[in-house]
N, CA, C and O atoms as CSV, one atom per row, in Angstrom:
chain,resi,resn,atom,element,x,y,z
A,1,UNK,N,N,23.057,3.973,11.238
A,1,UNK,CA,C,23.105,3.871,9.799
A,1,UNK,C,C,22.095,4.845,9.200
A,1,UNK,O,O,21.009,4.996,9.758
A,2,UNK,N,N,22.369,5.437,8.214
A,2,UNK,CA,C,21.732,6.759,7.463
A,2,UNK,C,C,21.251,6.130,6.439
A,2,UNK,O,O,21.951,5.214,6.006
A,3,UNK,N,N,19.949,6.413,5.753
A,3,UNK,CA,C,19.628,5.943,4.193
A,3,UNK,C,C,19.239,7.083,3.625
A,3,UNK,O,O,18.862,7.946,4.417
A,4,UNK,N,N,19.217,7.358,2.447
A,4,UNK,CA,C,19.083,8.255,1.430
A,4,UNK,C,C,18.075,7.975,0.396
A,4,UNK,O,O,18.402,6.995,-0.272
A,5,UNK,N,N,17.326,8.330,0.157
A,5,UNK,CA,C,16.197,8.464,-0.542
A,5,UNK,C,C,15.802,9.542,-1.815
A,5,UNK,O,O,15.682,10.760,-1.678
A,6,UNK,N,N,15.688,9.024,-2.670
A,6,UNK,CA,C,15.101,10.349,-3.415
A,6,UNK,C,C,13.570,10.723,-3.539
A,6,UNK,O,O,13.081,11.584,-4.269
A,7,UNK,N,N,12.920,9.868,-2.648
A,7,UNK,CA,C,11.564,10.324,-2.411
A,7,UNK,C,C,11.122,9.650,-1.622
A,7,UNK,O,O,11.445,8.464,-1.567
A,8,UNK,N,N,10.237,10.205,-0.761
A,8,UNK,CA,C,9.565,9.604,0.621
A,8,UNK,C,C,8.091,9.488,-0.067
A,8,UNK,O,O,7.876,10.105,-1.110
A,9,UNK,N,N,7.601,9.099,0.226
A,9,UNK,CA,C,5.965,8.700,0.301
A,9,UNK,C,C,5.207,8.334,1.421
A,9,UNK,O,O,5.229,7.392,2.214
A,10,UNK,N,N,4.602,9.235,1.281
A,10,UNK,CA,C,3.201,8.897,2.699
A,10,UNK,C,C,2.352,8.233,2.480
A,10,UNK,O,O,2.086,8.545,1.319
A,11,UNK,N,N,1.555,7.353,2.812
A,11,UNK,CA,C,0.763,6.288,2.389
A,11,UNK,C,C,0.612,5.287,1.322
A,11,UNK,O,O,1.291,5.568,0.335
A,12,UNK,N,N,-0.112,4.143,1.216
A,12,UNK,CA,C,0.388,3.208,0.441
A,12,UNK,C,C,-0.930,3.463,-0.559
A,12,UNK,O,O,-0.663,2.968,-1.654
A,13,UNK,N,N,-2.409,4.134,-0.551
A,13,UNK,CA,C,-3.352,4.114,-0.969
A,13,UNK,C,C,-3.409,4.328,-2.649
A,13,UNK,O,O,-2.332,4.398,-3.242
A,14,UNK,N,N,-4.400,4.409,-3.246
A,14,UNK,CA,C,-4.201,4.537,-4.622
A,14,UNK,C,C,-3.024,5.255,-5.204
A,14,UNK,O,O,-2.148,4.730,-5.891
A,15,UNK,N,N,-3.108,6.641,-4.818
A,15,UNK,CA,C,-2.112,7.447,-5.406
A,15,UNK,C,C,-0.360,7.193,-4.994
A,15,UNK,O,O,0.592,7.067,-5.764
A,16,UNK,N,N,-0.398,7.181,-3.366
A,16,UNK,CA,C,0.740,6.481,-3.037
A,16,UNK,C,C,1.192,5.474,-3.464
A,16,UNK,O,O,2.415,5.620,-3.450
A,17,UNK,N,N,0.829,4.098,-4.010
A,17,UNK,CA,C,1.281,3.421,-4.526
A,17,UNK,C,C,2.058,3.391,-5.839
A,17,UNK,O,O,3.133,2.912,-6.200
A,18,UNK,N,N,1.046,4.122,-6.429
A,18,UNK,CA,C,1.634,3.994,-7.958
A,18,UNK,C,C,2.469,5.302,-8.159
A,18,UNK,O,O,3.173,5.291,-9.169
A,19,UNK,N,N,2.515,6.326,-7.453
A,19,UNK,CA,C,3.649,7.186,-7.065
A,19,UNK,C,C,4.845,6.550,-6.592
A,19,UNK,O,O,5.995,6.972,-6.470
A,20,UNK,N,N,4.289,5.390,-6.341
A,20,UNK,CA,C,6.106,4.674,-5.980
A,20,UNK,C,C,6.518,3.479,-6.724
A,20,UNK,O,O,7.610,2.928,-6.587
A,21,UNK,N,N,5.673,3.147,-7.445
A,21,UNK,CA,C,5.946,2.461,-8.253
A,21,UNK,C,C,6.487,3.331,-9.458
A,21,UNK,O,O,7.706,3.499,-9.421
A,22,UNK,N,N,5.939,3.814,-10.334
A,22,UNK,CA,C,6.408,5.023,-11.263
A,22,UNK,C,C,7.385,5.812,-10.695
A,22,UNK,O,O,8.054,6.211,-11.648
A,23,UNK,N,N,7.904,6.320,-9.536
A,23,UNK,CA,C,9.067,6.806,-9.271
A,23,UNK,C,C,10.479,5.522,-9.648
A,23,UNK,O,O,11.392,5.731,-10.446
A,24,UNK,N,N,10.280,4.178,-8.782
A,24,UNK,CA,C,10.861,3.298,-8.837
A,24,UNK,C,C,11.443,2.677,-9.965
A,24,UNK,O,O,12.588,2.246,-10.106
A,25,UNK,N,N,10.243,2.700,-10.951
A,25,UNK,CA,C,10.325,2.087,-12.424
A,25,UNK,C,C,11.243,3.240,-12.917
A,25,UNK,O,O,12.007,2.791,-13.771
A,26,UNK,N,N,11.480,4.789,-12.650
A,26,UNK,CA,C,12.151,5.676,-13.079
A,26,UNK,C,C,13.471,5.660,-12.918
A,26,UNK,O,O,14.265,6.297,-13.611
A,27,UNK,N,N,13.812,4.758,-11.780
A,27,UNK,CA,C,15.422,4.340,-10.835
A,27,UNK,C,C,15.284,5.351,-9.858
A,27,UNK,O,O,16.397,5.362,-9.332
A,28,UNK,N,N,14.800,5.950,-9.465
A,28,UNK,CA,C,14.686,6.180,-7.819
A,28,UNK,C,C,14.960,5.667,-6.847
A,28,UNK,O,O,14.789,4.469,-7.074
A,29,UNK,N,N,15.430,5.838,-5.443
A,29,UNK,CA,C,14.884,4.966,-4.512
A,29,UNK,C,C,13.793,5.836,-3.454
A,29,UNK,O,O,13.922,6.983,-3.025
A,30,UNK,N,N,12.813,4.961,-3.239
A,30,UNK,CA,C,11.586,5.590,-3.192
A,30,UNK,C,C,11.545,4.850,-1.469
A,30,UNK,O,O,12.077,3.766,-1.230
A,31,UNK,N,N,11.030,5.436,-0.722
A,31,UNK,CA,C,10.862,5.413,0.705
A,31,UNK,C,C,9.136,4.859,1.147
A,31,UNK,O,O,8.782,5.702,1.970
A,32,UNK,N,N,8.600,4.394,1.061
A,32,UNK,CA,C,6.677,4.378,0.915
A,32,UNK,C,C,6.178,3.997,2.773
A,32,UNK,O,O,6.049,2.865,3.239
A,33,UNK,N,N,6.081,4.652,3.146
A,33,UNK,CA,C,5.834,4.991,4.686
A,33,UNK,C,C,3.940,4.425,4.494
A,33,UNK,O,O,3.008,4.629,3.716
A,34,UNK,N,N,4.160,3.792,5.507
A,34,UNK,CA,C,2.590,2.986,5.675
A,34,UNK,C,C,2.697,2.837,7.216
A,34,UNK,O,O,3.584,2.308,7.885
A,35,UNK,N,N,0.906,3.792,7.807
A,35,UNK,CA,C,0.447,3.178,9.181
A,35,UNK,C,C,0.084,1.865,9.411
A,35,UNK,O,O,0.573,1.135,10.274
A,36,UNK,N,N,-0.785,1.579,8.622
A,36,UNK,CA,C,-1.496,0.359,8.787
A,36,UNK,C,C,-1.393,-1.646,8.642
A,36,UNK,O,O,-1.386,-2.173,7.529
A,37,UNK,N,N,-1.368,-1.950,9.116
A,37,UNK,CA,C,-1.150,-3.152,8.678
A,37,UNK,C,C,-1.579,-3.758,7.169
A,37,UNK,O,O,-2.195,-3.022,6.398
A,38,UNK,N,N,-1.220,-5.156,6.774
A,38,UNK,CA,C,-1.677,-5.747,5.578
A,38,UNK,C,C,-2.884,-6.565,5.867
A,38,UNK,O,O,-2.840,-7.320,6.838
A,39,UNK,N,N,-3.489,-6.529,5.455
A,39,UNK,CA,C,-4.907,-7.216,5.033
A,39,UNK,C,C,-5.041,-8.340,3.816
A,39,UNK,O,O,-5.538,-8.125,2.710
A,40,UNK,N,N,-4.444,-9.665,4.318
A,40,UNK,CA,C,-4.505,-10.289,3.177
A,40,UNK,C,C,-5.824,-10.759,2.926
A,40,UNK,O,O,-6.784,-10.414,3.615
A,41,UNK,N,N,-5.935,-11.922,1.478
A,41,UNK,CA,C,-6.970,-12.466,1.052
A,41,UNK,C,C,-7.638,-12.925,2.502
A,41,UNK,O,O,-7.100,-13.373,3.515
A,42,UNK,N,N,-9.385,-12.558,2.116
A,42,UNK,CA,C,-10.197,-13.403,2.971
A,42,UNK,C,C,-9.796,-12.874,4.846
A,42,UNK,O,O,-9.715,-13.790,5.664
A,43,UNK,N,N,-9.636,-11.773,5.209
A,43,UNK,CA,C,-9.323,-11.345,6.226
A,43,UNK,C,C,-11.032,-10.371,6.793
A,43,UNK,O,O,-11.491,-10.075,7.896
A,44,UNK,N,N,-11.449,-10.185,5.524
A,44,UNK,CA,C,-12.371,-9.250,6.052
A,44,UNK,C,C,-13.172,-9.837,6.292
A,44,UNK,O,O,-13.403,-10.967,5.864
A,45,UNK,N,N,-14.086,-8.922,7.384
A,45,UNK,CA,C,-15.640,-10.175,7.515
A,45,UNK,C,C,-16.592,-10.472,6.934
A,45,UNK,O,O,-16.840,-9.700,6.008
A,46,UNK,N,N,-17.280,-11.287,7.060
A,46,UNK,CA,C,-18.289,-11.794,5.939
A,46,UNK,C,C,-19.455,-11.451,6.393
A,46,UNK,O,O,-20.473,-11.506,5.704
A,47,UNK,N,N,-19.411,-10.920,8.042
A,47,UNK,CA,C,-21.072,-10.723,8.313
A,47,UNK,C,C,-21.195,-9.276,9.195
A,47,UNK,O,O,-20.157,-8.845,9.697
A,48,UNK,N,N,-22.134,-8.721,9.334
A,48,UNK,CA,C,-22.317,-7.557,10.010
A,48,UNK,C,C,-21.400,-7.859,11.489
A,48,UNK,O,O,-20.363,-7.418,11.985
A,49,UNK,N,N,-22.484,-8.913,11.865
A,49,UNK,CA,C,-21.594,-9.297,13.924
A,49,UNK,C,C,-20.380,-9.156,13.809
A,49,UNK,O,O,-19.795,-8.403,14.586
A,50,UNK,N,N,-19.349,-10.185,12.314
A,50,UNK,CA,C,-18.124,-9.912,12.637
A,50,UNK,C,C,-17.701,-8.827,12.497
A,50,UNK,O,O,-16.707,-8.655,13.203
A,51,UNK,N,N,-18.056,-7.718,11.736
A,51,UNK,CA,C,-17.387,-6.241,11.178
A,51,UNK,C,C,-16.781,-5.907,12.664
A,51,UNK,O,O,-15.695,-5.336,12.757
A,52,UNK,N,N,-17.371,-6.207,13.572
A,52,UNK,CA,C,-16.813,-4.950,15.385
A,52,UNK,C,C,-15.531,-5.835,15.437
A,52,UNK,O,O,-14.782,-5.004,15.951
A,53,UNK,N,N,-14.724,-6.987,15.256
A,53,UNK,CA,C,-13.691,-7.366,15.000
A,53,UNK,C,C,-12.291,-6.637,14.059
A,53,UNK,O,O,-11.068,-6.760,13.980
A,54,UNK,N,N,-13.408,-5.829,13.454
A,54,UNK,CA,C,-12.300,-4.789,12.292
A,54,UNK,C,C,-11.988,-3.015,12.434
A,54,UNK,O,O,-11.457,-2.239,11.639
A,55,UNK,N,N,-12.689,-2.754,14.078
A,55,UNK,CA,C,-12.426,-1.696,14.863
A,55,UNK,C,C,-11.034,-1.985,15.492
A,55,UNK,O,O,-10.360,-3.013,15.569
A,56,UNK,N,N,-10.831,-0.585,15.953
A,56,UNK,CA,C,-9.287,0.128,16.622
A,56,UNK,C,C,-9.885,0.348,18.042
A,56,UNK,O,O,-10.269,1.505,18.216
A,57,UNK,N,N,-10.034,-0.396,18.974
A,57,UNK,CA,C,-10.227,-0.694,20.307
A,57,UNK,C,C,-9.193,-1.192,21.593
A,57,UNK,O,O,-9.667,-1.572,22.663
A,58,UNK,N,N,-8.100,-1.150,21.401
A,58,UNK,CA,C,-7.008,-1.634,22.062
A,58,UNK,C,C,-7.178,-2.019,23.511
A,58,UNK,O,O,-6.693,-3.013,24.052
A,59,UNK,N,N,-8.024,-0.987,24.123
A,59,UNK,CA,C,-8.721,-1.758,25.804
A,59,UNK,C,C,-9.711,-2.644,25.384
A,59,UNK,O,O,-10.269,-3.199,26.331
A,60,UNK,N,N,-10.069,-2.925,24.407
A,60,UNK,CA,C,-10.481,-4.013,24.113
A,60,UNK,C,C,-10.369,-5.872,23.630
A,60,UNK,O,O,-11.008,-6.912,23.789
A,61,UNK,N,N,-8.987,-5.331,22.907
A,61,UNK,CA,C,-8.273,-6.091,22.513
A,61,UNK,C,C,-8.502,-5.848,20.494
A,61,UNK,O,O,-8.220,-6.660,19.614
A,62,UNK,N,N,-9.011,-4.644,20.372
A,62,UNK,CA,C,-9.135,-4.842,18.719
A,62,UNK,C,C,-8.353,-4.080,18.240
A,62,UNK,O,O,-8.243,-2.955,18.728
A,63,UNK,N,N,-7.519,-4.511,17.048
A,63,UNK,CA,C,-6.544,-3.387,16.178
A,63,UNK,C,C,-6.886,-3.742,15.219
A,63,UNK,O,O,-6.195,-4.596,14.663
A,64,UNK,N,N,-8.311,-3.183,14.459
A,64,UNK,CA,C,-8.829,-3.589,13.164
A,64,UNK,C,C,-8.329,-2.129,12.766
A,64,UNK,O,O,-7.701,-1.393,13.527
A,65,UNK,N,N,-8.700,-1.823,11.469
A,65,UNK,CA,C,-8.728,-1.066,10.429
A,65,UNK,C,C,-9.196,0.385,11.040
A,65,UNK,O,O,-8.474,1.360,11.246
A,66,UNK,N,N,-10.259,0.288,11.214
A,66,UNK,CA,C,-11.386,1.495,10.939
A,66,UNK,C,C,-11.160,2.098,12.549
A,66,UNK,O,O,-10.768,1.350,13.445
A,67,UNK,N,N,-11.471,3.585,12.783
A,67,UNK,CA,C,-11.499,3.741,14.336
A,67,UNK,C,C,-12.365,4.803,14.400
A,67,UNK,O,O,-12.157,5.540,13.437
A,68,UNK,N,N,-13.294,5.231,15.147
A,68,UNK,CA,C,-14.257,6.283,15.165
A,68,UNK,C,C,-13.654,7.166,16.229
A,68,UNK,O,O,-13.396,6.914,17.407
A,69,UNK,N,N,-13.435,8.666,15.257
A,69,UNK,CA,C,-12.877,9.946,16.080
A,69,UNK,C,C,-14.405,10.474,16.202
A,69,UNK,O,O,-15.429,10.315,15.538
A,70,UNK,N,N,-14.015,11.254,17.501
A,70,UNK,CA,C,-15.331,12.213,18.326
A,70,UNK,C,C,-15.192,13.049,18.480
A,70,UNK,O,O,-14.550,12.973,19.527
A,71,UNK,N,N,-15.332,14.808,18.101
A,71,UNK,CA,C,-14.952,16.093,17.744
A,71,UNK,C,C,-16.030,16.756,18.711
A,71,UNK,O,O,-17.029,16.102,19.007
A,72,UNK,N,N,-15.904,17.632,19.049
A,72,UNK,CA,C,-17.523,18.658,19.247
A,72,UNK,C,C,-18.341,18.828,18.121
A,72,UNK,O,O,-17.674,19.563,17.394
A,73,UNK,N,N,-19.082,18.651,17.723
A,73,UNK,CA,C,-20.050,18.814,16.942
A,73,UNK,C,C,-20.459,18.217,15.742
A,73,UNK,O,O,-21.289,18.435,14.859
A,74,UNK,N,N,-19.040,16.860,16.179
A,74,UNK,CA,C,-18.644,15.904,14.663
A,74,UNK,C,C,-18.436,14.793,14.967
A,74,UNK,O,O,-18.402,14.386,16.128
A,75,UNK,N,N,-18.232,13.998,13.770
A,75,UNK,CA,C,-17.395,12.652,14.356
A,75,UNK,C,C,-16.681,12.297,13.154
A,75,UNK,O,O,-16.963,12.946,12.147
A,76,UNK,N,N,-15.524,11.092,13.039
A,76,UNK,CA,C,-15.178,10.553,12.036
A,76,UNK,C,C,-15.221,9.046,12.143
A,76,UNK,O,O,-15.327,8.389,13.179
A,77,UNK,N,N,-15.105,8.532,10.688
A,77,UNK,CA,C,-14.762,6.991,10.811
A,77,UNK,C,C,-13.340,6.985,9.847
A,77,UNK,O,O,-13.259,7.263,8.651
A,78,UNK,N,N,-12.553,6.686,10.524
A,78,UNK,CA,C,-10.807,6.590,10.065
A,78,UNK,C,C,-10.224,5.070,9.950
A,78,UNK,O,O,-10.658,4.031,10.449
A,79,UNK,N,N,-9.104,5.300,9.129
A,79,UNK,CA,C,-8.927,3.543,8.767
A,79,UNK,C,C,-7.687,3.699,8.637
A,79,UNK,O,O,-7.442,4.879,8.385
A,80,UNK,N,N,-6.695,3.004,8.694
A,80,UNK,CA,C,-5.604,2.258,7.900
A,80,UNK,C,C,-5.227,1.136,7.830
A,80,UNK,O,O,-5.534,0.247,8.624
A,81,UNK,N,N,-4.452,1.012,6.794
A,81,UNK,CA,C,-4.143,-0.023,6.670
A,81,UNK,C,C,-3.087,0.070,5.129
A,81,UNK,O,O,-2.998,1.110,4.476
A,82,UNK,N,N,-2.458,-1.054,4.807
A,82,UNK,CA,C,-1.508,-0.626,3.644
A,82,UNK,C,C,-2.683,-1.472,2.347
A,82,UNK,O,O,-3.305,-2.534,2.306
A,83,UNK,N,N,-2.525,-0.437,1.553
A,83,UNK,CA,C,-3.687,-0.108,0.801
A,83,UNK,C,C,-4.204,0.953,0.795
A,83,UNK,O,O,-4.527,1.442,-0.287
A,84,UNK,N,N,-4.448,1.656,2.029
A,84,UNK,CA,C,-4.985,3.134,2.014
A,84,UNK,C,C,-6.349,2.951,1.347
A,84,UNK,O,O,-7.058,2.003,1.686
A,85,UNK,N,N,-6.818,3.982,0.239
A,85,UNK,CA,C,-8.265,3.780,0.285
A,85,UNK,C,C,-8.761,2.683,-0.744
A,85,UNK,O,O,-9.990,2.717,-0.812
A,86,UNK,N,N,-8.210,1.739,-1.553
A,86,UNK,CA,C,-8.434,0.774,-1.819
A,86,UNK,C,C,-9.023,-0.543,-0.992
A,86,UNK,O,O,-9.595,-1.565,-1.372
A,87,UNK,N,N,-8.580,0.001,0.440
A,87,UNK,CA,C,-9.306,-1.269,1.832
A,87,UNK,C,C,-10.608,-0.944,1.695
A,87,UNK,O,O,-11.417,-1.779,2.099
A,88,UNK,N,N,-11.144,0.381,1.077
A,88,UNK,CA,C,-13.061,0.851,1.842
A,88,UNK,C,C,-13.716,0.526,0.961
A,88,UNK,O,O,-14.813,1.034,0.727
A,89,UNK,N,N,-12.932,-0.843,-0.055
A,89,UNK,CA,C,-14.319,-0.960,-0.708
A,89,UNK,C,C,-14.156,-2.666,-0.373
A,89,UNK,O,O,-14.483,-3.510,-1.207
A,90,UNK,N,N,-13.835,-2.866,0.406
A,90,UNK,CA,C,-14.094,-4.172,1.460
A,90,UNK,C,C,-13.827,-5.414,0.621
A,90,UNK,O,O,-14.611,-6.362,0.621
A,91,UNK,N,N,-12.539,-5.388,-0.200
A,91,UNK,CA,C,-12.484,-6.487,-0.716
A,91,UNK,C,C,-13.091,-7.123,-2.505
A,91,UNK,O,O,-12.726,-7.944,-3.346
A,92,UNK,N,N,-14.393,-5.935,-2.278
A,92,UNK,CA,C,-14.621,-5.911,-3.834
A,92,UNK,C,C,-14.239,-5.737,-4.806
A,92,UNK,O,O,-14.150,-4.528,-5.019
A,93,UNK,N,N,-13.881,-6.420,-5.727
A,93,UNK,CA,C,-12.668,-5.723,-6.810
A,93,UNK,C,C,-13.756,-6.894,-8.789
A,93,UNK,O,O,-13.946,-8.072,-9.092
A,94,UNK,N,N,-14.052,-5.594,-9.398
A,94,UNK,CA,C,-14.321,-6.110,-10.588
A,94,UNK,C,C,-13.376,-6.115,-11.576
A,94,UNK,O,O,-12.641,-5.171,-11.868
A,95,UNK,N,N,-13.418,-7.519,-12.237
A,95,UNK,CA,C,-11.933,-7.307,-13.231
A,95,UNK,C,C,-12.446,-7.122,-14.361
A,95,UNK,O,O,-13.473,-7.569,-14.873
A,96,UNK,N,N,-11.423,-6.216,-14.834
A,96,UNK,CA,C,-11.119,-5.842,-15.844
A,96,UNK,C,C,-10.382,-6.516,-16.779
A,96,UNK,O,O,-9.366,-7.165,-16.534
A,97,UNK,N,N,-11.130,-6.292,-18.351
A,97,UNK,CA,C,-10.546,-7.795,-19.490
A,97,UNK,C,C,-9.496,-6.925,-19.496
A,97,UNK,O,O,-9.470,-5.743,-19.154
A,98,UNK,N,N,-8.220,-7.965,-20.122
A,98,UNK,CA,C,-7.109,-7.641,-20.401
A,98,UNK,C,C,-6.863,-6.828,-21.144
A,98,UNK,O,O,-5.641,-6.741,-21.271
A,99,UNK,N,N,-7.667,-5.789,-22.050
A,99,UNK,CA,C,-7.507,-5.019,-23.046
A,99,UNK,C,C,-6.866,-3.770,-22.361
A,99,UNK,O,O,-6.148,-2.904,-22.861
A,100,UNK,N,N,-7.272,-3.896,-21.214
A,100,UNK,CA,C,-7.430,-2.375,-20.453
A,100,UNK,C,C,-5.931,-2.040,-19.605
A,100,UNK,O,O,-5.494,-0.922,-19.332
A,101,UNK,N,N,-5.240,-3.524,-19.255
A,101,UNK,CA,C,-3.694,-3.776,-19.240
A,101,UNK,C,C,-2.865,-3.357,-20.035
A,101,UNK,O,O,-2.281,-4.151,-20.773
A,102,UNK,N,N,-2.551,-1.689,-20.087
A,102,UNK,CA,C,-2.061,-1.424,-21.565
A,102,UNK,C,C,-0.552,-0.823,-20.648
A,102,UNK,O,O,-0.722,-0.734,-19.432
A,103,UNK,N,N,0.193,-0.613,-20.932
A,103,UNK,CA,C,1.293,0.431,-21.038
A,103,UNK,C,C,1.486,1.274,-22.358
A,103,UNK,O,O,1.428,0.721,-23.456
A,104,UNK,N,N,1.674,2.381,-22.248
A,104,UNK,CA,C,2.216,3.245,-22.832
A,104,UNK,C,C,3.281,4.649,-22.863
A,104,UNK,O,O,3.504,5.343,-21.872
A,105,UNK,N,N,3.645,4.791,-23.712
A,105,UNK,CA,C,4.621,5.519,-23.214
A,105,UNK,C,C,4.320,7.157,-23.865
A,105,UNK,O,O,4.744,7.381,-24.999
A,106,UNK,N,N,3.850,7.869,-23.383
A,106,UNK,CA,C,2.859,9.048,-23.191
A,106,UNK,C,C,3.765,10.536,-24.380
A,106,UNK,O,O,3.375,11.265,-25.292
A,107,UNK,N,N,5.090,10.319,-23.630
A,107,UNK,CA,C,5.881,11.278,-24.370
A,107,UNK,C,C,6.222,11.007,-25.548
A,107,UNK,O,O,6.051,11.863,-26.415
A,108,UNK,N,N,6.920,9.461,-25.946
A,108,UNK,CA,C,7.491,9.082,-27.250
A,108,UNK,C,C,5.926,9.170,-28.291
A,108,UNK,O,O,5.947,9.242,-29.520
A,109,UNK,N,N,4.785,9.143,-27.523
A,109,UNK,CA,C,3.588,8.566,-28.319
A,109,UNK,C,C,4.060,6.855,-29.189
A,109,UNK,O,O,4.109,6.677,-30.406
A,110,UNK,N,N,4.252,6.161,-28.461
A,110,UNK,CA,C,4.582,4.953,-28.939
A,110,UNK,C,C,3.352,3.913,-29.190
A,110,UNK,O,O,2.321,4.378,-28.704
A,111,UNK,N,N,3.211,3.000,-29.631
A,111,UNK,CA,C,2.620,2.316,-29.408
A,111,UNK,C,C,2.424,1.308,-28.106
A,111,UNK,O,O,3.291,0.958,-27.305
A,112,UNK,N,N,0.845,0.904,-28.142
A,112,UNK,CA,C,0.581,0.703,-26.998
A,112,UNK,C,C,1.397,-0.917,-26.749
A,112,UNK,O,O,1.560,-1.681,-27.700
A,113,UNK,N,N,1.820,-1.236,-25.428
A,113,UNK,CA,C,2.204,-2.521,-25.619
A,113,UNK,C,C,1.832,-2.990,-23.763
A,113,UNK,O,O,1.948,-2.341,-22.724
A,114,UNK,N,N,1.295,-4.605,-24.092
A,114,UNK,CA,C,0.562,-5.051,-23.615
A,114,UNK,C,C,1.131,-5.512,-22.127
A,114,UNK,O,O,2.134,-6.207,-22.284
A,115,UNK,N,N,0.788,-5.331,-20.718
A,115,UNK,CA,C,1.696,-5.927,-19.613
A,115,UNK,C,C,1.528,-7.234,-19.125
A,115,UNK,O,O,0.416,-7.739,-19.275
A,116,UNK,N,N,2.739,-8.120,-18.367
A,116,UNK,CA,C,2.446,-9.154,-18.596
A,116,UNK,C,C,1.412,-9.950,-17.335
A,116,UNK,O,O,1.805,-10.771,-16.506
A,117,UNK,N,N,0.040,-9.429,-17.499
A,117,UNK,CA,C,-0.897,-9.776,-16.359
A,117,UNK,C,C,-1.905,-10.132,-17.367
A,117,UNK,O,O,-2.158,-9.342,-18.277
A,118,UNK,N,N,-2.423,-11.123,-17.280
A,118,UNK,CA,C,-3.474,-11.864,-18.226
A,118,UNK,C,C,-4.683,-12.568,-17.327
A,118,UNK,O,O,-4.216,-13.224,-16.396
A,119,UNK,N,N,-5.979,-12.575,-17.395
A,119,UNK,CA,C,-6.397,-12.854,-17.091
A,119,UNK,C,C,-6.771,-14.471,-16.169
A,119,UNK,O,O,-7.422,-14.633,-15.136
A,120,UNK,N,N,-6.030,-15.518,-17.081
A,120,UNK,CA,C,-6.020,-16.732,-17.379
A,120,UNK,C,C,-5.292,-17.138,-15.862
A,120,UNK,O,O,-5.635,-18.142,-15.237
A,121,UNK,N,N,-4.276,-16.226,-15.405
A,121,UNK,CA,C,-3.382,-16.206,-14.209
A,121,UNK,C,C,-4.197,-15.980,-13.086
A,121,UNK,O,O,-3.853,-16.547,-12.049
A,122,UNK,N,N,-5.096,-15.350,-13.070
A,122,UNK,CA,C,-5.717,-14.852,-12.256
A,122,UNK,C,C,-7.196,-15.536,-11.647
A,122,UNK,O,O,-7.775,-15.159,-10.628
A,123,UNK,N,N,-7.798,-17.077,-12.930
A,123,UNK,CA,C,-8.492,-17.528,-13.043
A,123,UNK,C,C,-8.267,-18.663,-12.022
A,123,UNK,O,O,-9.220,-19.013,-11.325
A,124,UNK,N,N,-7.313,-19.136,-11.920
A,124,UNK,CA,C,-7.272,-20.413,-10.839
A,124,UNK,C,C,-6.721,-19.908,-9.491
A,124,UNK,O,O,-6.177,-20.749,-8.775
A,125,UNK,N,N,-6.793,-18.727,-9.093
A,125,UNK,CA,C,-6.148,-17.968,-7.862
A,125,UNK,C,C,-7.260,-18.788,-6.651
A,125,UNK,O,O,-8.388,-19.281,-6.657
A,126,UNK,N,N,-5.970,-18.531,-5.524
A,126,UNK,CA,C,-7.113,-18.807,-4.070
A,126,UNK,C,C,-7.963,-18.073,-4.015
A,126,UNK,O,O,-8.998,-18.411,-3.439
A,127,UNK,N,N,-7.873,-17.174,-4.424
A,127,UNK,CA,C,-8.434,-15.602,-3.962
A,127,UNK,C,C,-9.673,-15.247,-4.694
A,127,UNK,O,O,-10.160,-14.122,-4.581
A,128,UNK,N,N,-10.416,-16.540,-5.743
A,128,UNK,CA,C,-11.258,-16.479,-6.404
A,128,UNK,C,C,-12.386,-16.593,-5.982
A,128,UNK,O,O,-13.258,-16.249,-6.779
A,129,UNK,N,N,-12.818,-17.065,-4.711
A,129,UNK,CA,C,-13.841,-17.193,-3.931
A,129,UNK,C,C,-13.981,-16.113,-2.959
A,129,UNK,O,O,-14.342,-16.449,-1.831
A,130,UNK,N,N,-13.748,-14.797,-3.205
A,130,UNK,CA,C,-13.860,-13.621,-2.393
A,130,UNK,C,C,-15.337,-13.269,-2.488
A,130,UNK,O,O,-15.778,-12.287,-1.891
């Protein structure tokens, strides 16, 4: 079976995302290609000891996030996961009042009109004890 796409996307990270969302919202069908696994609420660790649980170690038994490449004269620390670089800030997220929830529509110059994510929704979440 063949699928057809009018746009592929490589990663799910800031820009990837909303590149596929805004393609999508356009009627596209949008393709969004992700290495990494999902990371839901409360997955990350809470203490230094646990962080070596969130390494890419496979003779080890770990398929965390993060994996340290070793170059000649270099090194890296590499990650995925779906999220892309929204995962490296470990879960921290400051909200923003609802004012800042705007849509607009850039070309018509329309007025601004409000999306339907409100704070109040977001106040009794599980996910409030992060």
């Amino acid at each position: 079976m063949s699928e057809h796409f009018d746009a592929v996307i490589v990663g799910s990270g800031f820009g990837g995302s909303v590149m596929a969302y805004r393609l999508a919202e356009a009627g596209l069908r949008v393709c969004l290609l992700e290495l990494g696994q999902a990371y839901p609420p409360n997955s990350f660790p809470r203490s230094p000891f646990k962080l070596r649980n969130n390494f890419w170690d496979p003779s080890d038994g770990l398929y965390g996030m993060y994996d340290i490449w070793s170059f000649k004269g270099s090194g890296a620390l590499v990650y995925s996961g779906l999220g892309g670089g929204s995962l490296i800030y470990a879960n921290i997220i400051i909200r923003k009042d609802e004012k800042w929830f705007i849509k607009e529509d850039l070309i018509l110059n329309t007025d601004k009109t409000k999306w339907m994510v409100f704070q109040k929704s977001h106040d009794n979440s599980k996910n409030d004890n992060l």
